[in-house]
Every structure is written in C-alpha cells, then in structure tokens.
PDB file with SEQRES, HELIX, SHEET and CRYST1 records, atoms N, CA, C and O in Angstrom:
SEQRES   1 A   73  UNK UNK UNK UNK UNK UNK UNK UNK UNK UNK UNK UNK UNK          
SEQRES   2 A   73  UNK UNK UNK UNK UNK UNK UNK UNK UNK UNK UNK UNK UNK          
SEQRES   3 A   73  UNK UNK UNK UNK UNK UNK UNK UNK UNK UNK UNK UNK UNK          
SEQRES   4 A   73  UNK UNK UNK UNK UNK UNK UNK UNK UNK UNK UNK UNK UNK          
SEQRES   5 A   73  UNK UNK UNK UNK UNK UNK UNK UNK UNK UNK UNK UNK UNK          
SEQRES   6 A   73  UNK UNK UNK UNK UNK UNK UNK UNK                              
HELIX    1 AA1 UNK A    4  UNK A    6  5                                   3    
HELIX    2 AA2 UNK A   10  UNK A   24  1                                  15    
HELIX    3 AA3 UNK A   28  UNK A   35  1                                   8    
HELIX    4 AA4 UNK A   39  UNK A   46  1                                   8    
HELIX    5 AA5 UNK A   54  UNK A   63  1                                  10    
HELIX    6 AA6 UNK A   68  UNK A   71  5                                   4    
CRYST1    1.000    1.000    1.000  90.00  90.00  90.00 P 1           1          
ATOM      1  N   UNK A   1      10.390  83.411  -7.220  1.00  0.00           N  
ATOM      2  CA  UNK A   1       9.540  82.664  -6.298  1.00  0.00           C  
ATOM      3  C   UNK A   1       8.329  82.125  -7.057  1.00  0.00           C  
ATOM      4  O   UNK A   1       7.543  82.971  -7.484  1.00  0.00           O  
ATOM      5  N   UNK A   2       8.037  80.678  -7.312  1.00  0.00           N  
ATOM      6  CA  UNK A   2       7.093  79.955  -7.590  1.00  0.00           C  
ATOM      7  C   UNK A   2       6.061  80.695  -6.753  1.00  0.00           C  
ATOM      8  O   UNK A   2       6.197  81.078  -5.591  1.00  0.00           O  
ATOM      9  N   UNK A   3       4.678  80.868  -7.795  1.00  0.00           N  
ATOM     10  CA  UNK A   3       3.163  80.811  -7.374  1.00  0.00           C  
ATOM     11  C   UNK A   3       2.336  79.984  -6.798  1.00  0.00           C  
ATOM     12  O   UNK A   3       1.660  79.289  -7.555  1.00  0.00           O  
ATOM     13  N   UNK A   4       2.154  79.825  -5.338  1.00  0.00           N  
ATOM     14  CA  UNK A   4       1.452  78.684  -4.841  1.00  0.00           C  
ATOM     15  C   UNK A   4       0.457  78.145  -5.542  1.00  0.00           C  
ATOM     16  O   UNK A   4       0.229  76.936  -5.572  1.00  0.00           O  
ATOM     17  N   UNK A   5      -0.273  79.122  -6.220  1.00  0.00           N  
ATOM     18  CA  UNK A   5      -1.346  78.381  -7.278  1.00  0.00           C  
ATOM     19  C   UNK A   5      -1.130  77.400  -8.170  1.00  0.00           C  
ATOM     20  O   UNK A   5      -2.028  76.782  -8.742  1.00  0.00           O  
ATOM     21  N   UNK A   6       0.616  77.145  -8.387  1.00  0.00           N  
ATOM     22  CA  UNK A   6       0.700  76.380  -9.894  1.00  0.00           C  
ATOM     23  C   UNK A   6       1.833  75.672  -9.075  1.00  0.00           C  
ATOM     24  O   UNK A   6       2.950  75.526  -9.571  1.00  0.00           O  
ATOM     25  N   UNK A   7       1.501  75.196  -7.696  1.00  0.00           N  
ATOM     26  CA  UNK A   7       2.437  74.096  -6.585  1.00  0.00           C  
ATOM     27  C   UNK A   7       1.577  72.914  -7.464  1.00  0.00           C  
ATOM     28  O   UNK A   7       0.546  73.051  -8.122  1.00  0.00           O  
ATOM     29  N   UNK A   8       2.394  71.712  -7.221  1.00  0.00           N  
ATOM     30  CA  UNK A   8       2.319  70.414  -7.087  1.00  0.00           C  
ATOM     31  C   UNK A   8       0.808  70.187  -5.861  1.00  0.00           C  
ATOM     32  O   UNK A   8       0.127  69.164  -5.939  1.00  0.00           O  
ATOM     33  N   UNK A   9       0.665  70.685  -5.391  1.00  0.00           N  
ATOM     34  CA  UNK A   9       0.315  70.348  -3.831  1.00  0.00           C  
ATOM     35  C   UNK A   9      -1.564  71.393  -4.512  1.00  0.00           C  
ATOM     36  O   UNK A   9      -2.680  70.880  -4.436  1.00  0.00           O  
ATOM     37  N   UNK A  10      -1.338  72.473  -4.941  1.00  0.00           N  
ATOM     38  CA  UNK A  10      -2.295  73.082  -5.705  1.00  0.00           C  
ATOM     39  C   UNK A  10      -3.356  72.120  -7.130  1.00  0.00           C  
ATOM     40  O   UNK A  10      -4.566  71.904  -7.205  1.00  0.00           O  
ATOM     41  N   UNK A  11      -2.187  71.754  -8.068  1.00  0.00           N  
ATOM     42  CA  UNK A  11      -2.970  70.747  -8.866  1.00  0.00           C  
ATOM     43  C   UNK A  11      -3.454  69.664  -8.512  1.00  0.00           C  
ATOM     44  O   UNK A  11      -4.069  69.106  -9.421  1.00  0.00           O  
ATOM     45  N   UNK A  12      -3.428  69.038  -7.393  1.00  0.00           N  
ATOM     46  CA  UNK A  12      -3.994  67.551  -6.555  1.00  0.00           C  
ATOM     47  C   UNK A  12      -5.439  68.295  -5.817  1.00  0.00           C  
ATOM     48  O   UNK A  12      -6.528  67.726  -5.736  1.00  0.00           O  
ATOM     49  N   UNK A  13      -5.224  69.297  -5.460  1.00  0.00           N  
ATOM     50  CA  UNK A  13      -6.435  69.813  -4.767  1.00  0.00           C  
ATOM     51  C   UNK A  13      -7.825  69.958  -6.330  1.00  0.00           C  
ATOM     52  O   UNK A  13      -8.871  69.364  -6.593  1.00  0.00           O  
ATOM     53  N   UNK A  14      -7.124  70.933  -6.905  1.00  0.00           N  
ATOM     54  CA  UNK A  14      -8.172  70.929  -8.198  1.00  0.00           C  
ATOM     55  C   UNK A  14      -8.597  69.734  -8.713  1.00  0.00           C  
ATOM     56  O   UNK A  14      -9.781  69.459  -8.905  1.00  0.00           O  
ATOM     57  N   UNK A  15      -7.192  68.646  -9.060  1.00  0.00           N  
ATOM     58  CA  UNK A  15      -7.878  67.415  -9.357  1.00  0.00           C  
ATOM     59  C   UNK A  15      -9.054  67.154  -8.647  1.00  0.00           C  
ATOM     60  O   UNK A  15     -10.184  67.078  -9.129  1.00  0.00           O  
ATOM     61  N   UNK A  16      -8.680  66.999  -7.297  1.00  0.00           N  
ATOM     62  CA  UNK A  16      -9.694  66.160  -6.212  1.00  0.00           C  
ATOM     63  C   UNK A  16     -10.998  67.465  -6.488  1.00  0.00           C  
ATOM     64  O   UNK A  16     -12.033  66.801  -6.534  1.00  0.00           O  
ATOM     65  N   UNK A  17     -11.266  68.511  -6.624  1.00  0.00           N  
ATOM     66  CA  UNK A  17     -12.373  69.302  -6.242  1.00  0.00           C  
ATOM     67  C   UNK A  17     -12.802  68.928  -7.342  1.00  0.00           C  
ATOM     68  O   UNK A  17     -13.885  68.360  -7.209  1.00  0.00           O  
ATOM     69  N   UNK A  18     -12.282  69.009  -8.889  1.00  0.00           N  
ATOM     70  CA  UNK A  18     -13.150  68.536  -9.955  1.00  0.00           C  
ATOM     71  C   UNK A  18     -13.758  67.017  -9.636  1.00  0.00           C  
ATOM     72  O   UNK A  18     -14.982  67.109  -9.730  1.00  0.00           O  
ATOM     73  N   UNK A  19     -13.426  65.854  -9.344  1.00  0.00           N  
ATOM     74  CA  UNK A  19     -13.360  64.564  -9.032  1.00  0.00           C  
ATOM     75  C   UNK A  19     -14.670  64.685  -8.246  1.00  0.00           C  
ATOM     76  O   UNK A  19     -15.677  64.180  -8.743  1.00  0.00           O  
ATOM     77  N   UNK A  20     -14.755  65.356  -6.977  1.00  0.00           N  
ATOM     78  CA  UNK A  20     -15.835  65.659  -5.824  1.00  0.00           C  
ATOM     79  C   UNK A  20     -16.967  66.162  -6.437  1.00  0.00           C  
ATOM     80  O   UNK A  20     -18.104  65.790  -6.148  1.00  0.00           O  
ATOM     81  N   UNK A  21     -16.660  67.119  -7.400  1.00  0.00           N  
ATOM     82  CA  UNK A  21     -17.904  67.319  -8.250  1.00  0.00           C  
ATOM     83  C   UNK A  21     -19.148  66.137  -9.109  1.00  0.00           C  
ATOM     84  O   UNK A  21     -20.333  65.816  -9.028  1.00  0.00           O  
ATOM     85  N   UNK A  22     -17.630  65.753 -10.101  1.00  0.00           N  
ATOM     86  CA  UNK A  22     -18.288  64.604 -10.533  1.00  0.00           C  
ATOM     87  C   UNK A  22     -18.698  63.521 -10.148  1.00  0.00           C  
ATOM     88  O   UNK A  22     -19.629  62.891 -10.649  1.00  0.00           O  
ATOM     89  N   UNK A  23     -18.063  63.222  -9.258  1.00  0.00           N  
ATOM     90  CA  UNK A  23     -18.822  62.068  -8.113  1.00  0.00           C  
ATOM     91  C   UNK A  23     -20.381  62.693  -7.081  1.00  0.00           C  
ATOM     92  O   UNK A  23     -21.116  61.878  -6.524  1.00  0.00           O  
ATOM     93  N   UNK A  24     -20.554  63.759  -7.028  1.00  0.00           N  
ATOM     94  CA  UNK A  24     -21.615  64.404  -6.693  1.00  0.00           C  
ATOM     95  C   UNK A  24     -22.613  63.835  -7.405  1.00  0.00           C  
ATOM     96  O   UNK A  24     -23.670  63.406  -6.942  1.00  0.00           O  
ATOM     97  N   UNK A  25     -22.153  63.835  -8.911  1.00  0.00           N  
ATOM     98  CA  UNK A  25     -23.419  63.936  -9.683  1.00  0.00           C  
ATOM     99  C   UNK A  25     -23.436  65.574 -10.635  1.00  0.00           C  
ATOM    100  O   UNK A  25     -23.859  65.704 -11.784  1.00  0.00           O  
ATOM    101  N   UNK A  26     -22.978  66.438  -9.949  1.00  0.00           N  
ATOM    102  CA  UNK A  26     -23.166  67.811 -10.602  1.00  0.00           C  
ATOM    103  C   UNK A  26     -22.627  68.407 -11.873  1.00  0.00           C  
ATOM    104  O   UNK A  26     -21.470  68.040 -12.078  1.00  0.00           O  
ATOM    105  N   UNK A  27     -23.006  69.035 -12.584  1.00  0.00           N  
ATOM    106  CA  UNK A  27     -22.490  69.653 -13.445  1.00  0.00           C  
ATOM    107  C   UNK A  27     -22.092  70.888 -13.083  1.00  0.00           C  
ATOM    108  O   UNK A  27     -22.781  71.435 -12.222  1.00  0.00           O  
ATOM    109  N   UNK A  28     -21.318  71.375 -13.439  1.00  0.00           N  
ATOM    110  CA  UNK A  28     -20.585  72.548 -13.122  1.00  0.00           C  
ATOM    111  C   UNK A  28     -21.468  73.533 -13.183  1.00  0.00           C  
ATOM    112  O   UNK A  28     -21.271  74.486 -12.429  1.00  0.00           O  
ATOM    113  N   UNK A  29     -22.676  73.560 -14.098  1.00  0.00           N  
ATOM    114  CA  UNK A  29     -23.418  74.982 -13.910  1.00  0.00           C  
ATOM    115  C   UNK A  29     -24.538  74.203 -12.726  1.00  0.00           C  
ATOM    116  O   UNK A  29     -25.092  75.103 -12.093  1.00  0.00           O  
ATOM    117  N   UNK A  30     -24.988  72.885 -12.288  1.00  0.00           N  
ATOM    118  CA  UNK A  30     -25.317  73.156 -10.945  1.00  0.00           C  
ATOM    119  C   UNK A  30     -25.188  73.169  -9.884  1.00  0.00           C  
ATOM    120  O   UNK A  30     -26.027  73.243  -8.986  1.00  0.00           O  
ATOM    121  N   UNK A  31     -23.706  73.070  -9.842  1.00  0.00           N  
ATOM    122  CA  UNK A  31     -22.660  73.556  -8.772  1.00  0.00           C  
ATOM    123  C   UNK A  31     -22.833  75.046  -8.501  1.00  0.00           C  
ATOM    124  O   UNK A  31     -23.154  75.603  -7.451  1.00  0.00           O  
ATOM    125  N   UNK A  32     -22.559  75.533  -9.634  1.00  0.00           N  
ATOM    126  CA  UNK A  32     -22.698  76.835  -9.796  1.00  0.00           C  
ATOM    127  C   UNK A  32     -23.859  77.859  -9.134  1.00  0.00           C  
ATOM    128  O   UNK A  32     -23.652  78.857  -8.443  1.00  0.00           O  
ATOM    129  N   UNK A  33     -25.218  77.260  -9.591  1.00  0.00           N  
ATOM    130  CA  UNK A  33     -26.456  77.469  -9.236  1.00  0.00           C  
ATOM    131  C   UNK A  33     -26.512  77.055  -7.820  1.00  0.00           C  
ATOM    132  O   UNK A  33     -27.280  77.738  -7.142  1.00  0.00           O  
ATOM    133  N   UNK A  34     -25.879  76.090  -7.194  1.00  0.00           N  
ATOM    134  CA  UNK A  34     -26.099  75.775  -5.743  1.00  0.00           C  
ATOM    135  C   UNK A  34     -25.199  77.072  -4.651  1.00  0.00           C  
ATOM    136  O   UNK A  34     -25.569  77.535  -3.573  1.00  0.00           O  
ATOM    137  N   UNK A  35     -24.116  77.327  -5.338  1.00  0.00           N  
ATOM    138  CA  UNK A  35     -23.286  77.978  -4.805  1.00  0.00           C  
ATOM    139  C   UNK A  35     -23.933  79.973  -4.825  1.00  0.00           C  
ATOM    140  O   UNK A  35     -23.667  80.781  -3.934  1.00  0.00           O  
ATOM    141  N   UNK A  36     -24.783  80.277  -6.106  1.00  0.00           N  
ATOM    142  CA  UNK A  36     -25.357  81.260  -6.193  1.00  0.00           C  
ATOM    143  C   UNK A  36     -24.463  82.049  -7.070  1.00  0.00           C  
ATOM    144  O   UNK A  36     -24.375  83.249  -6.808  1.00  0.00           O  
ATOM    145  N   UNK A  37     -23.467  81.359  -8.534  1.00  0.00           N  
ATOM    146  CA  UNK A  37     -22.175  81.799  -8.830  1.00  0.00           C  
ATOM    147  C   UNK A  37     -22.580  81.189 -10.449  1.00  0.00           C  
ATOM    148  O   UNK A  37     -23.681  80.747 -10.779  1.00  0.00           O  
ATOM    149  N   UNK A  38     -21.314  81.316 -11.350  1.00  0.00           N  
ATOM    150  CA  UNK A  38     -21.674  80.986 -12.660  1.00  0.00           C  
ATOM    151  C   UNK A  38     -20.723  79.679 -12.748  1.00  0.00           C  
ATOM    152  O   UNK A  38     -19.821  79.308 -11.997  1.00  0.00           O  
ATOM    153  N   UNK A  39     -21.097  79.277 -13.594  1.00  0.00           N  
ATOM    154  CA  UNK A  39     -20.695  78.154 -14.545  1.00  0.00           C  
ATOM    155  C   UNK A  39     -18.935  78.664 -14.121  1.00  0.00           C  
ATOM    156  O   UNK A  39     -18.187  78.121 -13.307  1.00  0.00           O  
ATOM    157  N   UNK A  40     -18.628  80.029 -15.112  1.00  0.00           N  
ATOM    158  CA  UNK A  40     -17.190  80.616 -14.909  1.00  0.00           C  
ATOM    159  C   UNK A  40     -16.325  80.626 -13.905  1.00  0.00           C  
ATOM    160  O   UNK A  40     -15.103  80.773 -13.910  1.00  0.00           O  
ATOM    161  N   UNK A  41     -17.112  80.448 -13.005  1.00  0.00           N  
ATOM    162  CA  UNK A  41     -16.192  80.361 -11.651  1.00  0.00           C  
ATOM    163  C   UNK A  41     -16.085  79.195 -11.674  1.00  0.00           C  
ATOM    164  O   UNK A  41     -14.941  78.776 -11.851  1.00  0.00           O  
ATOM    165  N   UNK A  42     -16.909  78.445 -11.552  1.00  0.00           N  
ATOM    166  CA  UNK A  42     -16.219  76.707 -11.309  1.00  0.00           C  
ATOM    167  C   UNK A  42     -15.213  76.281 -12.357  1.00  0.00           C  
ATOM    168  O   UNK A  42     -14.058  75.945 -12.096  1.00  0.00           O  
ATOM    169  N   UNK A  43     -15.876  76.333 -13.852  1.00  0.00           N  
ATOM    170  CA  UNK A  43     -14.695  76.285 -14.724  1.00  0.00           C  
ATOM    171  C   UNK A  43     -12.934  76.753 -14.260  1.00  0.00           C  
ATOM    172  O   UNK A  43     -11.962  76.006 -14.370  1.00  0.00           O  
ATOM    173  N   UNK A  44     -12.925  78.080 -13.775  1.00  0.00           N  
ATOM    174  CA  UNK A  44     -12.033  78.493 -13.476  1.00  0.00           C  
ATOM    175  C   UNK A  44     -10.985  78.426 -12.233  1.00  0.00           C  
ATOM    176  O   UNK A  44      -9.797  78.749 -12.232  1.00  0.00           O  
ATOM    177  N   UNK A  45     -11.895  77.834 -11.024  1.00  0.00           N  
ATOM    178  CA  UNK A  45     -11.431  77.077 -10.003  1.00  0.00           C  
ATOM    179  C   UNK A  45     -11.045  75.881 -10.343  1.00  0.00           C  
ATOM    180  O   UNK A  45      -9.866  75.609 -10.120  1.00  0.00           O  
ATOM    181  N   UNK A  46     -11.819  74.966 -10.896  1.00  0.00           N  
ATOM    182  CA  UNK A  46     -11.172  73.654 -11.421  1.00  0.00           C  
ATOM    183  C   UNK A  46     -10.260  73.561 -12.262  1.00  0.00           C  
ATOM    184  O   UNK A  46      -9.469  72.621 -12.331  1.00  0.00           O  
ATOM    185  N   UNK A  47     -10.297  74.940 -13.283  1.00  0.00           N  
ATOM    186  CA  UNK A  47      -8.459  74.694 -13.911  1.00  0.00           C  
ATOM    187  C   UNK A  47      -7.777  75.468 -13.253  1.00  0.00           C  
ATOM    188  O   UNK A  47      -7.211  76.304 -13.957  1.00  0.00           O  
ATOM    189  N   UNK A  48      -7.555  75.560 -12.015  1.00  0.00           N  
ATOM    190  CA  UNK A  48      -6.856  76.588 -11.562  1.00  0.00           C  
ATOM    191  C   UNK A  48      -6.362  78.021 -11.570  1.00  0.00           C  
ATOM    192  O   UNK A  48      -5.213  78.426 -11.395  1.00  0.00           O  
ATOM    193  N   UNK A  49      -7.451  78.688 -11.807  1.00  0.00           N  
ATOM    194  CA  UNK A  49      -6.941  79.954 -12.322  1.00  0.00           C  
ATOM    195  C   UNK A  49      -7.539  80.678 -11.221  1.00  0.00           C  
ATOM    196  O   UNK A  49      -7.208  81.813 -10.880  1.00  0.00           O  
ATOM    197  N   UNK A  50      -8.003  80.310 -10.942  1.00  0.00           N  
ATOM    198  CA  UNK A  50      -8.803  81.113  -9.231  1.00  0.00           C  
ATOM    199  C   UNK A  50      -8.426  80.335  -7.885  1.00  0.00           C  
ATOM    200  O   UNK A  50      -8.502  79.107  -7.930  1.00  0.00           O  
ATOM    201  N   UNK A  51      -8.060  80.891  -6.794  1.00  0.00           N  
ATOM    202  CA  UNK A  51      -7.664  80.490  -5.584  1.00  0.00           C  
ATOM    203  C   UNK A  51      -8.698  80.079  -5.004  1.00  0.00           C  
ATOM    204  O   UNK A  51      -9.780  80.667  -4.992  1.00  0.00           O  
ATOM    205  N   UNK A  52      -8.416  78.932  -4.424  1.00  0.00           N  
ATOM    206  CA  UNK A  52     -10.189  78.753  -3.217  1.00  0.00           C  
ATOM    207  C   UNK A  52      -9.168  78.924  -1.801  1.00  0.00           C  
ATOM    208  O   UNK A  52      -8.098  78.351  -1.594  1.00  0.00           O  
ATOM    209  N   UNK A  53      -9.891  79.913  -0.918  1.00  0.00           N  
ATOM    210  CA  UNK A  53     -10.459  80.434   0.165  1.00  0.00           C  
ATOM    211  C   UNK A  53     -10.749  79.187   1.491  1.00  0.00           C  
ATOM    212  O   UNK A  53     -11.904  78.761   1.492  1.00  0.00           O  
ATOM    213  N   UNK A  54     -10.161  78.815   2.174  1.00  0.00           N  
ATOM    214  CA  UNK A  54     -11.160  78.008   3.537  1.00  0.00           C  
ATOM    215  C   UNK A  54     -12.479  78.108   3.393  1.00  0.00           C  
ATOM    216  O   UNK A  54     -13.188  77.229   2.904  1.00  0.00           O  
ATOM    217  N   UNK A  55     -12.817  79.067   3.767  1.00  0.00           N  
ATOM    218  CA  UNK A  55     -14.237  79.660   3.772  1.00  0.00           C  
ATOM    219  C   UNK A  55     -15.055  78.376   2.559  1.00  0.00           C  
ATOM    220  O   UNK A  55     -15.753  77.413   2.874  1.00  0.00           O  
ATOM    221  N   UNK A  56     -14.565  78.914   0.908  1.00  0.00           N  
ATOM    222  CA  UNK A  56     -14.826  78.829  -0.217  1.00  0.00           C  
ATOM    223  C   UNK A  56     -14.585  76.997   0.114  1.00  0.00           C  
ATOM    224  O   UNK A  56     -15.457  76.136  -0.006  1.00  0.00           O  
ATOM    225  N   UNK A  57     -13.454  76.831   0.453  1.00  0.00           N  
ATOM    226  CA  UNK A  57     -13.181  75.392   0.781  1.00  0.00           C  
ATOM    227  C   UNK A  57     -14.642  73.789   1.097  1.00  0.00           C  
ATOM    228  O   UNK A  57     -15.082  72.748   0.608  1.00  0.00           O  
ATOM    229  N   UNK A  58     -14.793  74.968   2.542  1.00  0.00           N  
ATOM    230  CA  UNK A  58     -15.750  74.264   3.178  1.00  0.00           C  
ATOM    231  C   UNK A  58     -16.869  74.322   2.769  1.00  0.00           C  
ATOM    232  O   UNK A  58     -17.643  73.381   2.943  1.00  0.00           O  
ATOM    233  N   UNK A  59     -17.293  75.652   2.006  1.00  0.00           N  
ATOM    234  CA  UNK A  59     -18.828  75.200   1.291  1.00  0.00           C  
ATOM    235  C   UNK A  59     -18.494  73.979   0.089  1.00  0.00           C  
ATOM    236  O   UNK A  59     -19.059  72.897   0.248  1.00  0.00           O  
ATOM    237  N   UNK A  60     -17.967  74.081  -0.598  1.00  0.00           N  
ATOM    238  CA  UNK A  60     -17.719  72.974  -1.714  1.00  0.00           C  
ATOM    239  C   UNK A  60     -17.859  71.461  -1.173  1.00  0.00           C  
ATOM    240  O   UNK A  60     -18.668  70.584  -1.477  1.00  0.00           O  
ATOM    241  N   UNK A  61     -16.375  71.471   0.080  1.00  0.00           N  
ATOM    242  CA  UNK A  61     -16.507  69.934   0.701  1.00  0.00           C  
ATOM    243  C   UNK A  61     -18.343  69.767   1.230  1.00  0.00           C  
ATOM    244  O   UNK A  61     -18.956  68.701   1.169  1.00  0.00           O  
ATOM    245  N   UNK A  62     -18.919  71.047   1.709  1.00  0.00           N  
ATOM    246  CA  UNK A  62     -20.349  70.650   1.967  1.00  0.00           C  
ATOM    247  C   UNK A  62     -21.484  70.058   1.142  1.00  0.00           C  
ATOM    248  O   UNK A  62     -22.247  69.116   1.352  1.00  0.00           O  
ATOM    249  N   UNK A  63     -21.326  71.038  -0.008  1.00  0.00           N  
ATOM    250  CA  UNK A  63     -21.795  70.761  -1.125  1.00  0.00           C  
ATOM    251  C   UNK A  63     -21.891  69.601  -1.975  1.00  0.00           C  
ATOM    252  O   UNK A  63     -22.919  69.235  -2.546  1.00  0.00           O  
ATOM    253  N   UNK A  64     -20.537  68.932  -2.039  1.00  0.00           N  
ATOM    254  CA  UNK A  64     -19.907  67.454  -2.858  1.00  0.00           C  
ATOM    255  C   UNK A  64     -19.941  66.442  -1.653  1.00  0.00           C  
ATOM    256  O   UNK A  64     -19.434  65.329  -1.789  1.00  0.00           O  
ATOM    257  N   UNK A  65     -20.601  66.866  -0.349  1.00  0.00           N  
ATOM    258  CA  UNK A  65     -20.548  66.027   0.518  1.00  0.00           C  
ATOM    259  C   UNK A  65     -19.165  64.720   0.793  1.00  0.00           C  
ATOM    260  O   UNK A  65     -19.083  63.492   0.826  1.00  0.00           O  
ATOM    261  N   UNK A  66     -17.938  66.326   0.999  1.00  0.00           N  
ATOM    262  CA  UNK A  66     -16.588  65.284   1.038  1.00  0.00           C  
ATOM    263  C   UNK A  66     -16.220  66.053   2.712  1.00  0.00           C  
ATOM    264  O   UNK A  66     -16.964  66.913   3.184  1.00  0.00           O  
ATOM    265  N   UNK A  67     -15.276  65.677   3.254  1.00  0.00           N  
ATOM    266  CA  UNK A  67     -14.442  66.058   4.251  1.00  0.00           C  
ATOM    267  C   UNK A  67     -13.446  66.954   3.714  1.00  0.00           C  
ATOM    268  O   UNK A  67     -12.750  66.713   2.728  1.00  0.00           O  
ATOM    269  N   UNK A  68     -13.420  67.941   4.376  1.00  0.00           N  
ATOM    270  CA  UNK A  68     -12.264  68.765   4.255  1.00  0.00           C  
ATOM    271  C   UNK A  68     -11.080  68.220   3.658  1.00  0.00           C  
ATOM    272  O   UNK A  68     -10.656  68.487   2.534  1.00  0.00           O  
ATOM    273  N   UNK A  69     -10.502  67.311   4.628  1.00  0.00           N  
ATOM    274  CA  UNK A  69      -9.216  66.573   4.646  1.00  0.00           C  
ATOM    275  C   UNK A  69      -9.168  65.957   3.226  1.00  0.00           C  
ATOM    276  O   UNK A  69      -8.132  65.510   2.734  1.00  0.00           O  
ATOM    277  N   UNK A  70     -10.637  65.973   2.469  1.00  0.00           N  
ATOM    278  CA  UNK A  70     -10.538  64.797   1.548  1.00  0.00           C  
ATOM    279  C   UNK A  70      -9.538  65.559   0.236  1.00  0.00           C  
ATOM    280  O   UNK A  70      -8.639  64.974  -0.368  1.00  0.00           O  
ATOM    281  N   UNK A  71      -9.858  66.610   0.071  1.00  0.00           N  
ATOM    282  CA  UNK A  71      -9.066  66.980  -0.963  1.00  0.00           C  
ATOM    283  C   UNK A  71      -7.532  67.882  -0.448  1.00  0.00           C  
ATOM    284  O   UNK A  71      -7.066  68.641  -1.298  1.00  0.00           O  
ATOM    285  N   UNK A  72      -6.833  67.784   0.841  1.00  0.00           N  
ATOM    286  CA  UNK A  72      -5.578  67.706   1.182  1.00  0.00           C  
ATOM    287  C   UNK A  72      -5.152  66.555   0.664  1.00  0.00           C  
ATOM    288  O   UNK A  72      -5.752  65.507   0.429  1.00  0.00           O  
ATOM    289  N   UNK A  73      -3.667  66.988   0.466  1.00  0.00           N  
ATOM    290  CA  UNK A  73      -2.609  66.118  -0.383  1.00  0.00           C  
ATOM    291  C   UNK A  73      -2.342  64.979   1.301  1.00  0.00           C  
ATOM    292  O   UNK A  73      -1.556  64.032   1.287  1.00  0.00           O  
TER     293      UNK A  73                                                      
END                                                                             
C-alpha cells in the first residue's frame, strides 16, 4: 500500500504551499517565526516529509493569505 504522503495529489499540495509562501513574500524562517516554529519544519513540510494537519492547513492558507481550496488539487 502506497503512502499518502508520496500521492500525486500530496506533491501538488506542497508545490502549491511552497508557491503560497513565496508569493507571500516570506521566507521560510519568517514563516516560521509567524507560525512560532523553526525554519525545519517548513523546510520539511515543503519537501514533504511532514504531514500537514487541517488544523495546520488553515493557519498557513491564513498566513499566505490563500483559500483553503487554493492548494486542493
């Protein structure tokens, strides 16, 4: 059984959350600093090695000022 983390449907989301970042304006460590988290975690969410959470979801889309929907496939 394939790992949902390393779906087709998983790498479009990371694309788009890294993308939301950089269109923010932010750098990953003040993403980081906004979120109250390190540099490491974003690094590691954006290459996929960490799962994002709803929860985790919706602060980010808040943060990068995107819509939820925006980073669904």
């Amino acid at each position: 059984m394939k790992k949902t983390i390393y779906d087709d449907d998983y790498k479009v989301f990371v694309r788009k959350l890294k993308k939301a970042r950089s269109e923010s304006g932010l750098t990953q460590i003040q993403a980081a600093k906004k979120l109250g988290s390190t540099q490491a975690y974003i690094s590691k969410v954006e290459s996929g090695q960490l799962r994002v959470d709803v929860s985790q979801l919706k602060t980010f889309a808040t943060m990068y000022g995107k819509s939820i929907s925006y980073f669904l496939k």
